[in-house]
C-alpha positions in Angstrom: -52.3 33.2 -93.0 -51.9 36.6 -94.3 -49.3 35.6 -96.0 -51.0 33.1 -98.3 -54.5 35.0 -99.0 -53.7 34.2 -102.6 -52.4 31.1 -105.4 -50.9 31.8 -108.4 -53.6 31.1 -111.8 -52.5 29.9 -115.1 -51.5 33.0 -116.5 -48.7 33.1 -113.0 -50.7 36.6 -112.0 -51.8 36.4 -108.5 -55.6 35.1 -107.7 -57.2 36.1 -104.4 -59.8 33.9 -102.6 -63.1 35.2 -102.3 -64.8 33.7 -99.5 -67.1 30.7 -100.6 -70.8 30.5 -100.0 -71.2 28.2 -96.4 -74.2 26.9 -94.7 -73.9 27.1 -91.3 -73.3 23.5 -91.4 -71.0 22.9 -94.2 -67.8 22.7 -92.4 -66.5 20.0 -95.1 -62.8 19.2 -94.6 -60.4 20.8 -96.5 -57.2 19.1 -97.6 -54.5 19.4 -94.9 -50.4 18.9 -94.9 -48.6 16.4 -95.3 -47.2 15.9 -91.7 -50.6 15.9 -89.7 -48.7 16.4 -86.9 -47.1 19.5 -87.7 -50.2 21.1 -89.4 -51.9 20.5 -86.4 -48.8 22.0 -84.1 -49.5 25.2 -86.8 -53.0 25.7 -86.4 -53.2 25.4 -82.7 -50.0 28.0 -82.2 -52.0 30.3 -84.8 -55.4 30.2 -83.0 -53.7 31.1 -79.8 -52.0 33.8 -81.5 -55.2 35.0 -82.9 -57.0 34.7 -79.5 -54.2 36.4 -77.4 -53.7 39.4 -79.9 -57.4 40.0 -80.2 -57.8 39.7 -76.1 -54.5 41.9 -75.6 -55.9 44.6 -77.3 -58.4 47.2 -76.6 -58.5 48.8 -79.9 -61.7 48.3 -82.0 -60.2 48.8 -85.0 -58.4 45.3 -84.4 -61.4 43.9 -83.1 -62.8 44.8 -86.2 -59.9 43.5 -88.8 -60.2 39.8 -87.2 -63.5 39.6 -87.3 -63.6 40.6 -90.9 -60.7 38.6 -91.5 -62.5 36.0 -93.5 -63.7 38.8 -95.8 -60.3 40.2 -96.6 -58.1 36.7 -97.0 -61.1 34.4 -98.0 -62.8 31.8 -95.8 -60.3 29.3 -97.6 -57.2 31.2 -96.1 -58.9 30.1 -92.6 -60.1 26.4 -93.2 -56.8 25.7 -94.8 -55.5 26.2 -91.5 -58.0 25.6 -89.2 -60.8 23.0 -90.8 -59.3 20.0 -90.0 -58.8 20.5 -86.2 -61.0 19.1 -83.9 -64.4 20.3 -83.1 -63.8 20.5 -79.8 -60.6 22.5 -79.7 -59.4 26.0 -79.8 -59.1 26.1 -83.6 -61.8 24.1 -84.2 -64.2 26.3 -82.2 -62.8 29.4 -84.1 -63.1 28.2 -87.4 -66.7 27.5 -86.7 -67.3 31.0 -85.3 -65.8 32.6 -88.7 -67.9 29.9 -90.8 -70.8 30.6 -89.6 -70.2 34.2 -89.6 -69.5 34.0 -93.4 -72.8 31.9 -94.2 -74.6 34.7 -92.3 -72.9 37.3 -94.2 -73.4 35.2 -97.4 -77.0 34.7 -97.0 -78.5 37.1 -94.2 -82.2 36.4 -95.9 -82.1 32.9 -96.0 -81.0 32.4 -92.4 -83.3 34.7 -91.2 -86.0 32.8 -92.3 -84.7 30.0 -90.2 -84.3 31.8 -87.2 -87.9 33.0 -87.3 -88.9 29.9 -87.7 -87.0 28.4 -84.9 -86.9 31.1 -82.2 -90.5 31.0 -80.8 -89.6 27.5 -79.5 -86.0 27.8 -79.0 -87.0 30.8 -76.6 -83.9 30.3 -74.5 -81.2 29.9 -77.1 -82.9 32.9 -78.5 -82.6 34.9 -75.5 -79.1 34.2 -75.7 -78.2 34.3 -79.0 -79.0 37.9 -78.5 -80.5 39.1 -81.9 -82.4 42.4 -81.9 -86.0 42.4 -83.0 -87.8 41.6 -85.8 -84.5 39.3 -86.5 -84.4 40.1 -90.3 -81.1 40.1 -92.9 -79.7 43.3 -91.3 -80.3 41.6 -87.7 -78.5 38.4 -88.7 -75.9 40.0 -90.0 -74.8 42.4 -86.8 -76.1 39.3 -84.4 -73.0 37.8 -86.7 -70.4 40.4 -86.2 -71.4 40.8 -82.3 -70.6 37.4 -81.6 -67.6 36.7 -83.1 -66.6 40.3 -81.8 -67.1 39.2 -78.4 -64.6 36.1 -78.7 -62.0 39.0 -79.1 -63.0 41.8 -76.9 -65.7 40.2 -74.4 -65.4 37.0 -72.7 -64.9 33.7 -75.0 -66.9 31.7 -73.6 -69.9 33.8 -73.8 -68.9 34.4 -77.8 -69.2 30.4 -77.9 -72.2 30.0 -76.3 -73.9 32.4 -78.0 -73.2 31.1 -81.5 -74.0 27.3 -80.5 -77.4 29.3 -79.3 -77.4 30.7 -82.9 -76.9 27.5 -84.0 -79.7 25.8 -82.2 -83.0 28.2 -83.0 -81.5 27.7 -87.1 -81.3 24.2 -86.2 -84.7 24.3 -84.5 -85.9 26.7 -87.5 -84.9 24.2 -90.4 -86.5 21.2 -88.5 -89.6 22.8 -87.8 -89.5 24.4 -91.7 -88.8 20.8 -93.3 -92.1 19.3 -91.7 -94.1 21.8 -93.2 -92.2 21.0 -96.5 -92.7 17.3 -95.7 -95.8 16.3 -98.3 -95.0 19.2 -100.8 -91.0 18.7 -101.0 -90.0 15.8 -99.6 -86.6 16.1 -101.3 -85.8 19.8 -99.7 -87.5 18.7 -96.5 -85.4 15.6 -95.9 -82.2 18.1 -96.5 -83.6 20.5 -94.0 -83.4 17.5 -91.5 -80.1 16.7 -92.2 -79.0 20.2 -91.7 -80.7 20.7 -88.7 -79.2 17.6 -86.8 -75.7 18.9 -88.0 -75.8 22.2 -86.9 -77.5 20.8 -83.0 -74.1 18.7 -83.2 -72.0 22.2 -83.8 -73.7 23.9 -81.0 -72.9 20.9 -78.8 -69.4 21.0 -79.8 -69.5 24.7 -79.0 -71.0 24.4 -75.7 -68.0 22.1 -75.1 -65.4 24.0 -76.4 -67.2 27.1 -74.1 -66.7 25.0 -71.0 -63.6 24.1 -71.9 -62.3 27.4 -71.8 -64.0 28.3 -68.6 -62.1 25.2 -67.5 -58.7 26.1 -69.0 -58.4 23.3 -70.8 -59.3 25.1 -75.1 -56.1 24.3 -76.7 
């Protein structure tokens, strides 16, 4: 991946990604190779690699350097690889921990407004989502870094199931934001909804991915 953090532009001088904005349910496919079956052989043999170097270590300056990965090759670099692989697989489960990362980092404010709106009811997945009080942009952010962190240097399955938590009390946020937005915006209301029932179906693929691994059976 490093290897390819940038494409050539029209004048043939070298243009770097910069990460694009994401939702934390815009995981939209990205186009993939043209042997599926390779690309697919690549992804998973990266994500292990990933996972294993990550684990291996006990330095937190590599700790640090994958989770800011995104940052410094562009979230495109990562769903090249990864965005197409199944939700409920090893690559698919890390590309949705560094997406959702990157919408939180993109837009700390914005999703902190759906996690106060969701995490009085979601008491549970807030509990174990694990963000600090009052969760505002600065606590979505290091809620962000923590968790994808801890899929390198804590245990992975506990990384997964705290960002499918995250994912639920946004969820639970979003629906609860779009009913009061029901008579006055009907239009942003109805894609709050949408939203929301997309991002319960990420935490449910994360919660399965999470016991997957306790399993041994994330490839």
């Amino acid at each position: 991946m490093s290897q390819n953090a940038g494409t050539s532009g029209p004048g043939g001088a070298e243009r770097h990604h910069k990460p694009k904005p994401f939702a934390p349910i815009d995981f939209e496919p990205f186009a993939g190779g043209a042997d599926p079956a390779r690309v697919s052989e690549a992804a998973h043999l990266a994500a292990q690699a990933l996972v294993r170097h990550g684990r291996d270590s006990d330095d937190p300056v590599i700790t640090k350097r994958l989770v800011k990965l995104a940052d410094e090759q562009g979230l495109e670099a990562i769903a090249e690889m990864w965005a197409e692989s199944p939700a409920r697989s090893l690559p698919g489960a890390l590309w949705r921990l560094y997406a959702l990362r990157a919408a939180t980092v993109q837009d700390p404010e914005r999703i902190s407004v759906y996690f106060k709106a969701g995490k009085d009811t979601a008491q549970v997945s807030n509990v174990v989502a694990g963000a600090a009080e009052p969760p505002g942009a600065d606590e979505m952010k290091t809620m962000a870094d923590a968790i994808l962190s801890g899929a390198f240097d804590g245990d992975f399955d506990v990384a997964l199931e705290r960002s499918a938590a995250f994912c639920r009390v946004v969820a639970l946020g979003q629906a609860t934001l779009a009913d009061g937005a029901e008579h006055s915006n009907e239009s942003h209301a109805r894609k709050l909804t949408r939203n929301s029932h997309l991002l319960v179906k990420t935490a449910e693929d994360l919660e399965h991915a999470a016991n997957a691994w306790r399993l041994g059976e994330l490839d």
